[in-house]
C-alpha positions in Angstrom: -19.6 -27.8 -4.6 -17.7 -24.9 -6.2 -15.9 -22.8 -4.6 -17.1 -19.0 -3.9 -14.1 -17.1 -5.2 -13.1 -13.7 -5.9 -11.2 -11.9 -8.9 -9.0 -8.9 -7.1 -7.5 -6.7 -9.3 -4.2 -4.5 -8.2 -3.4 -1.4 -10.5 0.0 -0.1 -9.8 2.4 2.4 -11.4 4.4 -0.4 -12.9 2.7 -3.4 -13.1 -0.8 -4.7 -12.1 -1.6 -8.2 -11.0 -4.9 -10.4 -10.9 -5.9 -13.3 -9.3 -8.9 -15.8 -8.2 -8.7 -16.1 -4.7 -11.1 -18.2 -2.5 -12.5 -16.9 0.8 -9.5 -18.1 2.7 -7.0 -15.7 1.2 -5.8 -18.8 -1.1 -4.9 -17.2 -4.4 -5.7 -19.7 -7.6 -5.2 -18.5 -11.1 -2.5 -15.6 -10.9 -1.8 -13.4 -14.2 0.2 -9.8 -14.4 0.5 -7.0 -17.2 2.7 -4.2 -17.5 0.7 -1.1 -16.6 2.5 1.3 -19.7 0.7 3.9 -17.8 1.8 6.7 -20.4 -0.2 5.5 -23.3 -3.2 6.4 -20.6 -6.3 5.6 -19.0 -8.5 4.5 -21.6 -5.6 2.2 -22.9 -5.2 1.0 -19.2 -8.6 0.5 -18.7 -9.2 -1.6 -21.6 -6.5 -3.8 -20.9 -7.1 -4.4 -17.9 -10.7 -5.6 -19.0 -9.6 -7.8 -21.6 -6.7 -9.5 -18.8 -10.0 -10.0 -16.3 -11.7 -11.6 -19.2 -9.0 -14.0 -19.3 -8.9 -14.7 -16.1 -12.8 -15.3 -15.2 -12.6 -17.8 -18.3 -10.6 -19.8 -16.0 -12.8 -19.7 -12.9 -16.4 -20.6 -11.8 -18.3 -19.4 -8.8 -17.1 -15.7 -8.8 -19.0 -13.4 -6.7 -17.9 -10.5 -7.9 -14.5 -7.6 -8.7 -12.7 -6.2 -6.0 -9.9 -3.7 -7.3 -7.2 -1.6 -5.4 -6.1 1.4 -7.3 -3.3 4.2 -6.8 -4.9 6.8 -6.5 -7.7 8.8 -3.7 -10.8 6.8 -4.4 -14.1 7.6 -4.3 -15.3 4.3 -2.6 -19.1 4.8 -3.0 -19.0 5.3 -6.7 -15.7 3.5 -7.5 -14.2 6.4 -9.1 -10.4 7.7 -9.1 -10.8 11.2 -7.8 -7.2 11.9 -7.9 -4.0 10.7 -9.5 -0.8 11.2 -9.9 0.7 11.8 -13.2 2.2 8.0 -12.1 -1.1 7.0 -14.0 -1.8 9.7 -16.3 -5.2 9.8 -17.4 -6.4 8.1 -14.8 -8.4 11.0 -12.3 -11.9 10.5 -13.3 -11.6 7.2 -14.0 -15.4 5.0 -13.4 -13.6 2.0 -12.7 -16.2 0.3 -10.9 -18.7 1.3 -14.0 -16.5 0.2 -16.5 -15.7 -3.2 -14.9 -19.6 -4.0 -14.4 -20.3 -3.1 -18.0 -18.2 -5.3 -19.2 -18.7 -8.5 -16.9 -22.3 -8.2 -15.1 -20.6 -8.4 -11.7 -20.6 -6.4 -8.6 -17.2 -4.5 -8.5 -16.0 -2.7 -5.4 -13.0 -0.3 -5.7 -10.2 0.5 -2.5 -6.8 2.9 -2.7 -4.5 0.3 -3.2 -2.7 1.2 0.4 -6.2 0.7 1.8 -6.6 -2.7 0.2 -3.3 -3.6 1.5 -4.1 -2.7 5.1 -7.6 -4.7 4.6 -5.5 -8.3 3.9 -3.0 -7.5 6.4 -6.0 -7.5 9.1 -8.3 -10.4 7.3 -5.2 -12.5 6.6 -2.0 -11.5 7.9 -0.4 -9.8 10.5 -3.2 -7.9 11.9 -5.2 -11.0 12.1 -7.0 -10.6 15.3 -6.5 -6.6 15.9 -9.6 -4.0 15.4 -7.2 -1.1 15.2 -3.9 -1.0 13.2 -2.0 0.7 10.8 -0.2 -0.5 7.5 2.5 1.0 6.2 4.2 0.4 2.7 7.9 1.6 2.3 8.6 1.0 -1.8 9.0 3.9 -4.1 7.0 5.6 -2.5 5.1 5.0 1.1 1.5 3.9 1.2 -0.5 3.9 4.2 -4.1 2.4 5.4 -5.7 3.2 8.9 -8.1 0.3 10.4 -10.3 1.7 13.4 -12.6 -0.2 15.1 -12.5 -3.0 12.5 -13.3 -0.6 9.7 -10.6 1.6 7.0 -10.5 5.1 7.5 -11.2 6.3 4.3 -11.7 10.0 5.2 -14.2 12.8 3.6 -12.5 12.9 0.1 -10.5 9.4 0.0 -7.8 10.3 1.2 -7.7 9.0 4.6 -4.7 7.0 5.2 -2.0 9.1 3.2 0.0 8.5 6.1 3.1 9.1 3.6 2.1 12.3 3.3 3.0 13.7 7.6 5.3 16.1 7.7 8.7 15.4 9.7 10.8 18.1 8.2 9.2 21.6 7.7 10.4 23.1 4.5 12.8 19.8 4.0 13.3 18.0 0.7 10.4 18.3 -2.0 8.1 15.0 -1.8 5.9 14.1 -5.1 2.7 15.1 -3.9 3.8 18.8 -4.5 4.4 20.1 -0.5 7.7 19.5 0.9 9.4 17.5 3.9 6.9 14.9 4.2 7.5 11.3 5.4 8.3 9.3 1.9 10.1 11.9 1.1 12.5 10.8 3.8 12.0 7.1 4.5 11.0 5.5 1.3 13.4 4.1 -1.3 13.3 7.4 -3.5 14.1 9.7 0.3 16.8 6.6 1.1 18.4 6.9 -2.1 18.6 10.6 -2.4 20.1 10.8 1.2 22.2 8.7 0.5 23.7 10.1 -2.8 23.4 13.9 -0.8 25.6 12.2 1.4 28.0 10.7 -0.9 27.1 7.0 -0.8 27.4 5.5 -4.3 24.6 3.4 -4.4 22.0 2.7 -7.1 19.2 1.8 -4.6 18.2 1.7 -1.5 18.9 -2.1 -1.0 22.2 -1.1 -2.3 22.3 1.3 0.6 21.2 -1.1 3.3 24.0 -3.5 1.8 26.5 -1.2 1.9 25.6 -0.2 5.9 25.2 -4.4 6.5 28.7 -4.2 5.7 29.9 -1.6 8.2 29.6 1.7 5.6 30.1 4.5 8.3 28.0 6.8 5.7 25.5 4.6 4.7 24.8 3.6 8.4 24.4 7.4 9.1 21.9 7.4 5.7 19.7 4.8 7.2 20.3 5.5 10.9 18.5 8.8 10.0 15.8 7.3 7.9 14.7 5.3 10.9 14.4 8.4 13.1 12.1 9.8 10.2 10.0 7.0 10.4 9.7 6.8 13.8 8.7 10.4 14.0 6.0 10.0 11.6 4.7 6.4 13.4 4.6 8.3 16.6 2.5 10.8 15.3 0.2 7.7 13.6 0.6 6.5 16.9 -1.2 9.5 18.7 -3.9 10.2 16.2 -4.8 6.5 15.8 -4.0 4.9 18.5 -3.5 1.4 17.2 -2.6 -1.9 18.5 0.1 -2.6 15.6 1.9 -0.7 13.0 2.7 -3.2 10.1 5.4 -2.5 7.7 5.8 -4.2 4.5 7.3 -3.1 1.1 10.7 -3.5 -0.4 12.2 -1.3 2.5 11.1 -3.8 5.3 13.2 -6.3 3.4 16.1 -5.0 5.2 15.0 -6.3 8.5 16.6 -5.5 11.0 18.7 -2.3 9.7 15.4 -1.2 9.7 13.6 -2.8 12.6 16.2 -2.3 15.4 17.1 1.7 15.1 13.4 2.2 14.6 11.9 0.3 17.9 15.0 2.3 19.8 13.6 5.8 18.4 9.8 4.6 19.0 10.9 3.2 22.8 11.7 6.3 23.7 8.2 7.8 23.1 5.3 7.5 25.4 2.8 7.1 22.9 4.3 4.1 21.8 6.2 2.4 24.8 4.1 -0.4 26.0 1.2 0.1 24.0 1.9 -0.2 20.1 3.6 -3.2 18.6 5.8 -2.0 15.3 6.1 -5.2 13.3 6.7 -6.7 10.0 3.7 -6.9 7.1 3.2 -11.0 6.5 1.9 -11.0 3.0 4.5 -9.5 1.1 4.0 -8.1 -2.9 0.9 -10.0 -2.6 -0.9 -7.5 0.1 -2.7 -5.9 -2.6 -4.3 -8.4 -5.1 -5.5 -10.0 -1.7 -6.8 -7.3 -0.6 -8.8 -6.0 -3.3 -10.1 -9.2 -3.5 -11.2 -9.3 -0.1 -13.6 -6.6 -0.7 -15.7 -9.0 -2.0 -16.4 -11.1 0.6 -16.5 -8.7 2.7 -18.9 -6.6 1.2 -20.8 -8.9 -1.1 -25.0 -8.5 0.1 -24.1 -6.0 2.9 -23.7 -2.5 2.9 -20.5 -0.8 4.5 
């Protein structure tokens, strides 16, 4: 009998992976491709066709395409309503049309923090859990909201831009054009910049966590105060969401406890969040995404959501 499996597609600024992956998260045939977003959408677009081509060669059984995109998604029509010059070209973007064109197959299309969020509840840490929040802390922070067992994807697609709170009115300039908001404090780029405001010579924000591992009085100070930021937007996450769990994976969650421990000291202090929210680490790791566009087929595939 062959398996029913599922190609999941995840379109990042940098790189974009693909993968088979069978209805128990179990990811087969994996490939990746350099995004090159500036030579554009179109150019993107066709690549990443050709790649999936590859990839279905290799597989039988394949229910359909789920993709996760950067990027506020239109989820009813698979479009890219909005993008960031991070993908240039890309607001607009049919995704879902193009993909079906090409290959026959039903294609379903998620934000790529949403996707995340969706195998962090299906597979991971938020197996279990009907309300939860998943945070990403890279270049950038990505966020997905899960209430009741289903994403909040919001009027436009833009629910779960949980990167996007504000912690510091009129504070340092964040890339989504207002100013003071969350990544723009406790993501790598906010870590780094701190740090180098503050006269830590670092080249990244694991540098930065190195250098406070190792006693650094200023770097401490750097990530000491990232923590607070974060906890100040969770607890507001916290309040409006009310969720069981707030998962935290990307490249920042790698520092473990630098992170963990001044964070669930800030976030003990708050009602909201004493007693009622756990604050924990993301399982899947870089792999959150591909697995969770993925999952959108199976769970999607002959239902309506």
């Amino acid at each position: 009998m062959t398996d029913r499996l599922a190609l999941g597609i995840d379109i990042g600024g940098t790189s974009c992976s693909l993968a088979l992956m069978d209805e128990a998260g179990r990811l087969r045939k994996t490939f990746d491709i350099p995004t090159r977003a500036h030579e554009g959408g179109e150019a993107l677009i066709a690549r990443l066709i050709e790649a999936a081509g590859r990839v279905l060669a290799e597989g039988a059984g394949v229910l359909g395409i789920g993709i996760g995109s950067a990027g506020q998604i239109d989820f009813a029509t698979g479009t890219c309503r909005y993008a960031t010059e991070a993908l240039p070209g890309w607001t607009g973007m049919p995704i879902a049309d193009r993909f079906r064109a090409a290959f026959g197959l039903p294609v379903w299309v998620e934000n790529d923090a949403n996707a995340a969020a969706l195998a962090e509840h299906r597979y991971g840490a938020g197996r279990g859990l009907s309300d939860l929040i998943c945070l990403t802390l890279g270049t950038g922070i990505g966020g997905g909201a899960i209430a009741g067992g289903r994403l909040v994807r919001g009027a436009h697609g833009a629910g779960g831009e949980l990167g996007h709170i504000p912690v510091e009115p009129g504070g340092a300039p964040c890339a989504c054009g207002s100013s003071g908001c969350l990544e723009a404090y406790a993501s790598a780029t906010g870590i780094l910049r701190m740090a180098r405001e503050s006269g830590v010579e670092a080249g990244s924000a694991r540098e930065v966590y190195a250098l406070a591992a190792w006693g650094d009085a200023a770097a401490l100070a750097v990530t000491e105060r990232a923590a607070r930021y974060l906890a100040q937007g969770i607890v507001a996450m916290v309040a409006a969401f009310d969720p069981q769990a707030v998962l935290i994976g990307g490249g920042v969650s790698q520092a473990g406890d630098l992170l963990f421990a001044p964070l669930r000291r800030h976030l003990e202090a708050n009602p909201f969040v004493r007693g009622r929210c756990a604050v924990r680490p993301a399982a899947l790791g870089p792999a959150a995404g591909v697995i969770g566009a993925a999952a959108q087929v199976f769970l999607y595939h002959n239902r309506e959501d």
